[in-house]
C-alpha positions in Angstrom: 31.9 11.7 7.1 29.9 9.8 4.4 26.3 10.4 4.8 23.9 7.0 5.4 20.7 8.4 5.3 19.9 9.9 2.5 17.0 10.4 0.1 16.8 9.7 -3.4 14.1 10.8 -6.4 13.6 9.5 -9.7 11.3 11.5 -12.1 10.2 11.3 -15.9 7.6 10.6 -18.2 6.2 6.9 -18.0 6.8 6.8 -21.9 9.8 6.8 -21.1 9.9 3.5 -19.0 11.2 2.3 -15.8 10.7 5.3 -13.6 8.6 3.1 -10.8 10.6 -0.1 -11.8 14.0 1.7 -11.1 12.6 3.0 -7.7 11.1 -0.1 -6.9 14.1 -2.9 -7.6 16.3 -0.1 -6.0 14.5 -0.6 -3.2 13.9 -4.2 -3.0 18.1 -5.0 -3.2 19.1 -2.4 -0.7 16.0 -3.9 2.1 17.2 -7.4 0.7 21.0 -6.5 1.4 20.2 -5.1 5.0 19.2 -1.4 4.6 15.7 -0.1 6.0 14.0 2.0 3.3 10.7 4.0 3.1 9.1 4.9 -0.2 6.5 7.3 -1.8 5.4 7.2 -5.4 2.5 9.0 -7.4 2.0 8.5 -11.1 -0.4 10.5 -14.0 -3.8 9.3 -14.5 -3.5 9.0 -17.9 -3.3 5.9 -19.3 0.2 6.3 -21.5 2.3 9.3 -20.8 2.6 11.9 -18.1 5.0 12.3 -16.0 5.6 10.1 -12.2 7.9 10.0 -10.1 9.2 7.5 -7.4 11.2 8.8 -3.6 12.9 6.3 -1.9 14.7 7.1 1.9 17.3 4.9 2.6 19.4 4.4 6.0 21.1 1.7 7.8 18.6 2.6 10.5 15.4 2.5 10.8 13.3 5.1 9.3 9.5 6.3 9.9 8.6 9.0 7.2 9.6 10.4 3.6 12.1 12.4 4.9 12.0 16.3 3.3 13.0 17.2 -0.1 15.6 14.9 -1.8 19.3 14.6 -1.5 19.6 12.8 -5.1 17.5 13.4 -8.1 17.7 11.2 -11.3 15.9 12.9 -14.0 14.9 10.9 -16.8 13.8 14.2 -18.7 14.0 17.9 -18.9 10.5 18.3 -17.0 11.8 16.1 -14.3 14.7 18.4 -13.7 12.3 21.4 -13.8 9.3 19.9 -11.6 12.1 18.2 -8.7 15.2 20.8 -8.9 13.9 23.0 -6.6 13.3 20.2 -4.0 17.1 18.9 -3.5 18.9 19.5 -1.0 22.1 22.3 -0.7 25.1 19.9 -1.2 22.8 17.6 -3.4 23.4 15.0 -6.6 21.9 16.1 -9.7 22.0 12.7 -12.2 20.4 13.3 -15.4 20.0 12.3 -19.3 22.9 14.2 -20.4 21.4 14.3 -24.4 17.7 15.3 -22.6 18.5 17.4 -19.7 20.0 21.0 -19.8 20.5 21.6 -16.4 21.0 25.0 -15.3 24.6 26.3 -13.5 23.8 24.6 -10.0 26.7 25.7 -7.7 25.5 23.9 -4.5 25.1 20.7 -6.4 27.0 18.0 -7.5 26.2 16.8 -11.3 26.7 13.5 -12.7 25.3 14.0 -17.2 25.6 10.3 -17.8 23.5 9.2 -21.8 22.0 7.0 -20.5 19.5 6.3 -23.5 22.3 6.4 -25.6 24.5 3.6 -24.2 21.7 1.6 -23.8 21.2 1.7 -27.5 24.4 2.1 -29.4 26.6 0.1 -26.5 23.9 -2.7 -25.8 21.7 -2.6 -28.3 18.9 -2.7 -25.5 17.1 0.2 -25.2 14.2 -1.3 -22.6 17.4 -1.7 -20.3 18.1 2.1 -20.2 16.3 1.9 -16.4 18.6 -0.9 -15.7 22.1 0.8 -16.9 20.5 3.6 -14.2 20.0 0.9 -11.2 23.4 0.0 -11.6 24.8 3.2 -11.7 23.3 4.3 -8.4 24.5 0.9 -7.2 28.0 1.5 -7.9 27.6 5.4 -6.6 26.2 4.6 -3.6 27.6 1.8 -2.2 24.7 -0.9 -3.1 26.0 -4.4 -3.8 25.0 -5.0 -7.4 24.7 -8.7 -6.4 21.3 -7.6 -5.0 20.3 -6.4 -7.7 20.8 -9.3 -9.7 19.0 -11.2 -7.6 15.9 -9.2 -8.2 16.6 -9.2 -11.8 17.3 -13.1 -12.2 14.4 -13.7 -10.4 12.1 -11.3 -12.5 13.1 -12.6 -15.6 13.9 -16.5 -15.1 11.4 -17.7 -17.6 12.8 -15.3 -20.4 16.2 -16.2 -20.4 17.5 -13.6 -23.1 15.4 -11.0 -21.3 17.6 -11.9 -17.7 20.8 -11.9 -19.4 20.2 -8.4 -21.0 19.1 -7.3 -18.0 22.0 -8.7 -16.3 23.9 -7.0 -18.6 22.6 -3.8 -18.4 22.6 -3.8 -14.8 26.8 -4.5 -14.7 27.3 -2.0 -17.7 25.8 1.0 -15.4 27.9 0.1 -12.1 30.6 -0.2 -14.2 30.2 2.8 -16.0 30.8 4.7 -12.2 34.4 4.1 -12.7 34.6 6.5 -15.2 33.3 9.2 -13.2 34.8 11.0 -10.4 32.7 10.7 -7.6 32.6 14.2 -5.6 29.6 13.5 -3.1 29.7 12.4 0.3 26.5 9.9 -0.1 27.2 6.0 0.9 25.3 3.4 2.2 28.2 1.7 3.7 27.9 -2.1 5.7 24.9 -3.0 6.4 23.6 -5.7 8.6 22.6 -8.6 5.6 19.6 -9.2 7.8 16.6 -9.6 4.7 14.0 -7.8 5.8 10.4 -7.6 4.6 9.1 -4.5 2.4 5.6 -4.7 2.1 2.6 -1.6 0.8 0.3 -0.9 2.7 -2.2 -2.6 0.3 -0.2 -5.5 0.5 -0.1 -5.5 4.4 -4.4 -5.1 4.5 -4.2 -8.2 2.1 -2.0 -9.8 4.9 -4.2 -8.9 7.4 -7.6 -10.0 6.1 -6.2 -13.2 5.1 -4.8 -14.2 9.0 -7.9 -12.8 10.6 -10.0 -15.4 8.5 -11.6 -13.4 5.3 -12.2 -15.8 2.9 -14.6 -13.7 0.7 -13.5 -10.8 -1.2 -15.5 -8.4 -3.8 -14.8 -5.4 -5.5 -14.7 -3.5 -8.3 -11.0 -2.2 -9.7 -10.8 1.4 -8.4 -7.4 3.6 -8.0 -5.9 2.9 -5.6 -7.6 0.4 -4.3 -7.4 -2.2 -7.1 -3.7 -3.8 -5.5 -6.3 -5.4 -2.7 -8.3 -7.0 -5.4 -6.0 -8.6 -7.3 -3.7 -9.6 -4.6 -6.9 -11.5 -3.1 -7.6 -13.1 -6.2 -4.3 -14.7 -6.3 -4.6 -15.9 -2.9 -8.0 -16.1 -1.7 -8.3 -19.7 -3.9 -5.1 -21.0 -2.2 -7.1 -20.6 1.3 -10.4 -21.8 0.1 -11.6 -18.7 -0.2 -13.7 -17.1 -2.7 -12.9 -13.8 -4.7 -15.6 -11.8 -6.8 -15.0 -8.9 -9.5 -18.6 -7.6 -9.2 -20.2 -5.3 -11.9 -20.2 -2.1 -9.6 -19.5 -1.1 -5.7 -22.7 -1.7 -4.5 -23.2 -5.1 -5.8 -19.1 -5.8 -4.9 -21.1 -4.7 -1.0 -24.3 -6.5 -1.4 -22.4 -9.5 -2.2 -20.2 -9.4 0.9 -23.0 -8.7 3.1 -24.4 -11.9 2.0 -21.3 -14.1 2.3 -20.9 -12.2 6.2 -25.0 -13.6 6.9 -24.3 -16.9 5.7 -21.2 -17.1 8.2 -17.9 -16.1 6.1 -15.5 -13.1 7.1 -16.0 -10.5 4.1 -14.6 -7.6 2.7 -14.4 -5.3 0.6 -12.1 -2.2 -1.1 -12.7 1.3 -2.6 -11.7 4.9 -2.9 -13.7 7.4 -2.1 -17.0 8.2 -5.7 -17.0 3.8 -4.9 -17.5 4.6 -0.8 -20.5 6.9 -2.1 -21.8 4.4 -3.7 -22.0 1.9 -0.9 -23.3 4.1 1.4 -27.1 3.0 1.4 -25.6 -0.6 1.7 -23.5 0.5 5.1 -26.8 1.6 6.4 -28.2 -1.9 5.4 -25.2 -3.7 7.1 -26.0 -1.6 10.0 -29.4 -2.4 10.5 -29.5 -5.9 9.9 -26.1 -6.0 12.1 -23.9 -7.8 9.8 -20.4 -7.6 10.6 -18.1 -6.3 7.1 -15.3 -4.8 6.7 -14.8 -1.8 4.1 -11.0 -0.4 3.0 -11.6 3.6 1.6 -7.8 4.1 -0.1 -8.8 7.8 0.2 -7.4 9.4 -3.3 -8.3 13.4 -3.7 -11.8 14.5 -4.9 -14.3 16.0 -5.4 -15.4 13.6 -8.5 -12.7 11.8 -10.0 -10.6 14.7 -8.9 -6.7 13.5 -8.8 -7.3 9.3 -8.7 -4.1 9.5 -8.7 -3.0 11.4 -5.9 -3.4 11.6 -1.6 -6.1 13.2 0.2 -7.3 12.3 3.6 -10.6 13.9 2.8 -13.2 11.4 3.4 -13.8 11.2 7.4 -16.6 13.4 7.0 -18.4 10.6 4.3 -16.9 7.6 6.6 -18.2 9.3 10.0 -21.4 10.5 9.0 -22.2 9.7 5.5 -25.5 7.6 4.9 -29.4 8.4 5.7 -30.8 8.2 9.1 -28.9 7.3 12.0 -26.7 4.3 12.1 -23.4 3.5 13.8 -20.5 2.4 12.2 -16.5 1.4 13.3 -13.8 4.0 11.4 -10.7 2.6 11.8 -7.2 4.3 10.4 -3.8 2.6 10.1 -0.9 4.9 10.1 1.8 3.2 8.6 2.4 -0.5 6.6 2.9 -2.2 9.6 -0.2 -0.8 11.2 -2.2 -1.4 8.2 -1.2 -5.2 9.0 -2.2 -5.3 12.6 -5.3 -2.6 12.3 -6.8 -4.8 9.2 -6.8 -7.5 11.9 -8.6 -5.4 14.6 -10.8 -4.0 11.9 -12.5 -7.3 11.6 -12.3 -8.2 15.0 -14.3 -4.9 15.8 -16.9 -6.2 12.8 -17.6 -9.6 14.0 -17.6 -8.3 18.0 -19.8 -5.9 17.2 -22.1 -7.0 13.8 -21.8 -3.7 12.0 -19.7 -2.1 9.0 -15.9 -1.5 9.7 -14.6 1.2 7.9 -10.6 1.4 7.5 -9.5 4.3 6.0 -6.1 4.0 3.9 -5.1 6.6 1.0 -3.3 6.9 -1.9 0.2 7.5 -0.2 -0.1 4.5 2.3 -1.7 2.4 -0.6 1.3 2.4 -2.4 4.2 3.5 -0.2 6.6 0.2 1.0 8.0 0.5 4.0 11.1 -2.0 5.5 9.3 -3.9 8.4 10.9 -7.1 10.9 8.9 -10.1 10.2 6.1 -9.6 12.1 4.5 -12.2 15.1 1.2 -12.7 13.8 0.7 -15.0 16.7 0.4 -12.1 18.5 -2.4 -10.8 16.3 -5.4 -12.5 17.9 -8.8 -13.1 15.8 -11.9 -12.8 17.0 -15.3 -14.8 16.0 -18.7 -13.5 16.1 -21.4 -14.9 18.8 -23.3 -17.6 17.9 -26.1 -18.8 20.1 -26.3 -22.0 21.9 -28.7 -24.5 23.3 -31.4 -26.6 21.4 -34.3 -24.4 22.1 -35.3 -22.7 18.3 -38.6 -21.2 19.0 -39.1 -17.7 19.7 -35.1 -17.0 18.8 -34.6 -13.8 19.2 -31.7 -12.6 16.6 -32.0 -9.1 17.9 -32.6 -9.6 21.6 -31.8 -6.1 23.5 -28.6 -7.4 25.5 -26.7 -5.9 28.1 -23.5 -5.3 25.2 -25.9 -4.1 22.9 -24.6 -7.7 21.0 -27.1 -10.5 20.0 -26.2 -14.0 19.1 -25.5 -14.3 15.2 -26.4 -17.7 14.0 -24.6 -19.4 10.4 -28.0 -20.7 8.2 -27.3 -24.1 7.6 -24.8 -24.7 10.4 -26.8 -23.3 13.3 -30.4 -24.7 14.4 -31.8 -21.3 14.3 -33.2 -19.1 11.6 -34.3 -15.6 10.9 -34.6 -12.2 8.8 -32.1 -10.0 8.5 -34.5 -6.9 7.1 -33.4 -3.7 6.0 -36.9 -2.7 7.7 -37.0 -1.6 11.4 -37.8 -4.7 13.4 -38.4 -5.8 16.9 -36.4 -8.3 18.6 -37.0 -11.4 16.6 -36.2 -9.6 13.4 -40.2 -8.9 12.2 -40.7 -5.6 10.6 -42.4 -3.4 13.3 -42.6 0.1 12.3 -44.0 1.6 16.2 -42.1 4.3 18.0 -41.5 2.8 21.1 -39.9 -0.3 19.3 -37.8 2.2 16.7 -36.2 3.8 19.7 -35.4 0.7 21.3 -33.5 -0.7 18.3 -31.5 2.3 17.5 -30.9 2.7 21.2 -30.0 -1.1 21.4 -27.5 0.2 17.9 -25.9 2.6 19.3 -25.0 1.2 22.3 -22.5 -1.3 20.8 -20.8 1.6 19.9 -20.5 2.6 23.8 -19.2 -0.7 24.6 -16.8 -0.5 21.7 -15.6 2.8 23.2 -14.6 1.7 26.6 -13.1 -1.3 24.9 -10.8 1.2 22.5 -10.0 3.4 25.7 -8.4 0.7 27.0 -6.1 -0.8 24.3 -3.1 0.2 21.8 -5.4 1.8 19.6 -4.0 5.2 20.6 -0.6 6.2 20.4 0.9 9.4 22.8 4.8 10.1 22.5 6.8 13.4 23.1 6.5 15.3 26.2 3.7 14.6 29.1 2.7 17.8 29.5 3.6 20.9 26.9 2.6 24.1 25.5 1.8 22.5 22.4 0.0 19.3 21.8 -0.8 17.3 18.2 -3.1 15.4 17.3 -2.7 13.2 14.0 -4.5 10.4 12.2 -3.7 8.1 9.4 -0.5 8.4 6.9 0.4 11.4 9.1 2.0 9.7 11.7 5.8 9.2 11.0 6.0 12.7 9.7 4.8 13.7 12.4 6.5 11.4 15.4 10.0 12.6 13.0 8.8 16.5 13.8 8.4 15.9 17.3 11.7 14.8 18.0 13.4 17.3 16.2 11.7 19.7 17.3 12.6 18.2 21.5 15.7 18.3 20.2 16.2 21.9 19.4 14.7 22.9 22.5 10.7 22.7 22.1 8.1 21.0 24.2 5.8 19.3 22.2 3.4 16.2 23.0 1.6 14.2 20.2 -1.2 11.5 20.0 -2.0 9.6 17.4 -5.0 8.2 16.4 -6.3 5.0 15.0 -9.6 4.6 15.8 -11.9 7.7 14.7 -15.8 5.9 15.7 -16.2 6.0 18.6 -13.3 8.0 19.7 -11.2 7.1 23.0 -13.0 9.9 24.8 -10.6 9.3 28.2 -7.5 9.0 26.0 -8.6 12.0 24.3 -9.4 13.8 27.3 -6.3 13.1 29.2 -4.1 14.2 26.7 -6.0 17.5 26.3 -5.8 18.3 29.8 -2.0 18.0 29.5 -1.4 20.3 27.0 -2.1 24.2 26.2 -3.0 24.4 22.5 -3.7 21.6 20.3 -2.7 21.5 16.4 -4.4 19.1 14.3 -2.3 18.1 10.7 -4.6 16.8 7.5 -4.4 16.4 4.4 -7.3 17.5 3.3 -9.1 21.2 3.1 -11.5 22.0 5.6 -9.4 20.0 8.6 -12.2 17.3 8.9 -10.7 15.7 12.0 -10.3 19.1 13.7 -14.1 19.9 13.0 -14.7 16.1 14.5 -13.1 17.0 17.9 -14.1 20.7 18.0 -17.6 19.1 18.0 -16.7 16.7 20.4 -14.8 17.9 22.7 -15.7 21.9 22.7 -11.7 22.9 21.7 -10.5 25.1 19.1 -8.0 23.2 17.3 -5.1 24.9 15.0 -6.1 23.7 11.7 -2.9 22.8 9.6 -4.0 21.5 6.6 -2.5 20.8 3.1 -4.1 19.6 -0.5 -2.0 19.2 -3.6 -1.6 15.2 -3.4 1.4 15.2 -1.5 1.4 14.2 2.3 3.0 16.3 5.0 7.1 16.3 5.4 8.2 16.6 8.7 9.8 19.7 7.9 6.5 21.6 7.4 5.5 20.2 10.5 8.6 21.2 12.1 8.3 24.4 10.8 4.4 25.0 11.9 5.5 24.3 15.2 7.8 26.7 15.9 5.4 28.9 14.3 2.9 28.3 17.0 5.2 28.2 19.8 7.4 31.0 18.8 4.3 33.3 18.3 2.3 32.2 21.9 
């Protein structure tokens, strides 16, 4: 029976061209013809040359993670093949460069040695279209209409007519060229539903969201991988009215945002993690003064520049607790493209509910990674204002009354009647600089307890997801780009026999303590996945909640499978 879900990697050296194109209009046709796809990239840090590489899963069903290994590898280059021919699949499709790639004797796999710079240049005289020829070879392979395709290609190239044609071309030569090999797998897509679905990144998606819950400033400074969000808002920021900024640094790409948020306008801003460091004395300010922001960390892997390039989920410690003096701050974490969408939205809601800095915290894998989604109902996705005050009455306003929420009444300068300071300096209620004891306590105790407030609220809402099994020797705990590997490992591992339960979390500050608790008193022994090396999150709960959490943790720059997951599982199980 022909296999529909299947997994397929494309590797070689960017000089060569087209290895993320490929990957990419693959992608776009078969979501556009009705298949559901899920993809992963990572690319060198140079600027020309080194070697990337593109994984795309694709399934007439829905699909929730990258899958493990690959089932089909097209290597554009020798180092390709060496790098990725460990990581097929018995029964897999080796597709290579058959004048650049020496594979060796691979009895378990299936080999297709196609020249593929060769045709391009000696039977089309095009050899920019070599990454085409390959597109429509794993068209016509596979079982991809090559109409889709063209589509993409047409639409790409329809103000350079010669360019569309070769294209076109190129793209008819390669699935043409599959009739002249005998095909001896047993991978094909087969009918699919022509539904068009959307495929969206996750930096994409955070634009999407900003935009419908009403940020119409944006400032940063370009940053990988970040830098998607600020161009993407400088295209369409202007269309709403909105302003975008390409400050000189981070902290002035913060300052300014902090000033567009006091004069009444929903702002935010993007970075990775050296750019977070330095914004962190502007958090604190954002936190004193009780402006509301919003601040997206795609995480990349440190320390210093480390791997810009590559995944890490290594900066909840910085987003937590990084900054001098006590402050409070919202940590929010999406943990897939769609979430990014909808948590984007709450992420700003939480800012302007509670005036203070909202951290999301994204990474380089869900930056980047597309994912198949329905057309979401963003009527569904409700926006929230900040409080402004009311009445006539100016004198004596105070901006920073102590409240029963912990939440003063925010006035706009210029729209509202009232006015005041928004210092950096402690203050009393009116917003005067008072430097005392007994009003210092007051303030950070009227600070902090927004963040109670905010708890309760996040106890209470989808912000928190539990599937698998109620109760269970074995419980998990995940956060961020974790999440489908892990909901994928769960269900295999039910289905082999295993009792495992699973919460996922979106919300890191303040935690769902109830949530949190309930779910630890259903299960034994809890095992708490990261990508990053000291298991920040498991620290964060063992601190918490007085557990002793399995650390699994990986570093590299790749995320978790659900096969490792899998695996560590039955590990723990097996061995209680």
């Amino acid at each position: 029976m022909p296999r529909d879900d299947f997994i397929i990697r494309i590797g070689g050296d960017t000089a060569l061209g087209g290895v993320i194109s490929t990957g990419e209009n693959f992608t776009q046709a078969a979501s556009r013809a009705g298949f559901y796809t899920f993809t992963f990239r990572t690319y060198p840090a140079e600027i020309k040359g080194g070697h990337a590489w593109f994984q795309v899963r694709i399934s007439n069903k829905p699909v929730i993670s990258l899958g493990d290994g690959c089932d089909i590898l097209v290597a554009f280059d020798q180092e390709a093949y060496e790098l990725h021919g460990d990581s097929l699949n018995p029964g897999g499709v080796l597709i290579y460069d058959a004048d650049l790639v020496k594979p060796r004797r691979e009895d378990n796999l299936i080999l297709y040695g196609v020249p593929f710079q060769r045709l391009a240049r000696e039977e089309l005289d095009f050899v920019r279209g070599t990454n085409t020829i390959i597109q429509g070879l794993l068209a016509g392979l596979f079982g991809l209409p090559v109409s889709a395709l063209e589509e993409i290609a047409i639409q790409r190239y329809q103000r350079r007519r010669e360019l569309m044609e070769k294209n076109l071309e190129a793209l008819r030569f390669g699935y043409e060229y599959v009739k002249k090999l005998t095909k001896r797998d047993g991978f094909w897509l087969g009918a699919a539903d022509n539904v068009p679905r959307l495929v969206m990144s996750g930096n994409q998606a955070i634009v999407a969201g900003a935009l419908h819950a009403g940020c119409r400033y944006f400032a940063g400074y370009p940053i990988t991988p970040a830098s998607d969000i600020l161009e993407a808002m400088a295209v369409e920021l202007p269309k709403l009215g909105g302003v975008c900024l390409q400050a000189e640094d981070e902290m002035a790409a913060l300052a300014s945002c902090l000033g567009a948020s006091y004069a009444g306008v929903k702002a935010m801003t993007a970075t990775s993690g050296p750019g977070l460091s330095l914004m962190t004395e502007l958090l604190g300010l954002a936190s004193m003064a009780e402006i509301p922001v919003v601040v997206v960390d795609a995480q990349r892997a440190g320390p210093s520049t480390g791997m810009p390039t590559k995944l890490e989920q290594a900066d909840l410690f910085h987003a937590l607790y990084g900054g001098h003096g006590d402050f409070p701050r919202i940590v929010v974490a999406p943990g897939s493209v769609a979430d990014c969408l909808r948590m984007t939205v709450e992420a700003f809601n939480l800012a302007e509910k509670y005036q203070c800095p909202v951290i999301l915290l994204s990474d380089q894998s869900l930056s980047h990674r597309t994912e198949t989604l329905e057309m979401p109902d963003v009527s569904t996705l409700k926006v929230v204002e900040r409080v402004r005050p009311r009445g006539e009455d100016t004198a004596g306003f105070k901006r920073y009354e102590i409240t029963e929420r912990g939440v003063s009444p925010m006035p706009v300068p210029g729209w509202d009647r009232f006015t005041y300071v928004a210092p950096g300096l402690e203050h009393d209620e009116l917003g005067h600089p008072v430097l005392t004891p007994e009003v210092h306590e007051a303030m950070m105790a009227k600070r902090f307890h927004k963040m109670e407030v905010c708890a309760q609220e996040i106890d209470h809402q989808e912000f928190a997801t539990r599937f698998g099994d109620e109760r269970a020797p074995l419980g998990i705990i995940s956060w961020g780009a974790t999440e489908g590997s892990v909901r994928e490992a769960v269900d295999r591992a039910r289905t082999q026999g295993y009792k495992v339960a699973a919460l996922h979390l979106r919300v890191l500050n303040p935690l769902p303590v109830k949530t949190i608790s309930d779910f630890l008193a259903d299960v034994s022994r809890v095992m708490i996945p990261e990508v990053n090396y000291q298991g920040q999150l498991a620290r964060h709960l063992a601190a918490e909640f007085g557990i002793r959490p399995i650390k699994v943790h990986k570093i590299g720059g790749l995320p978790f499978t659900p096969g490792e997951i899998l695996a560590r599982i039955k590990e723990v199980l097996e061995d209680a």
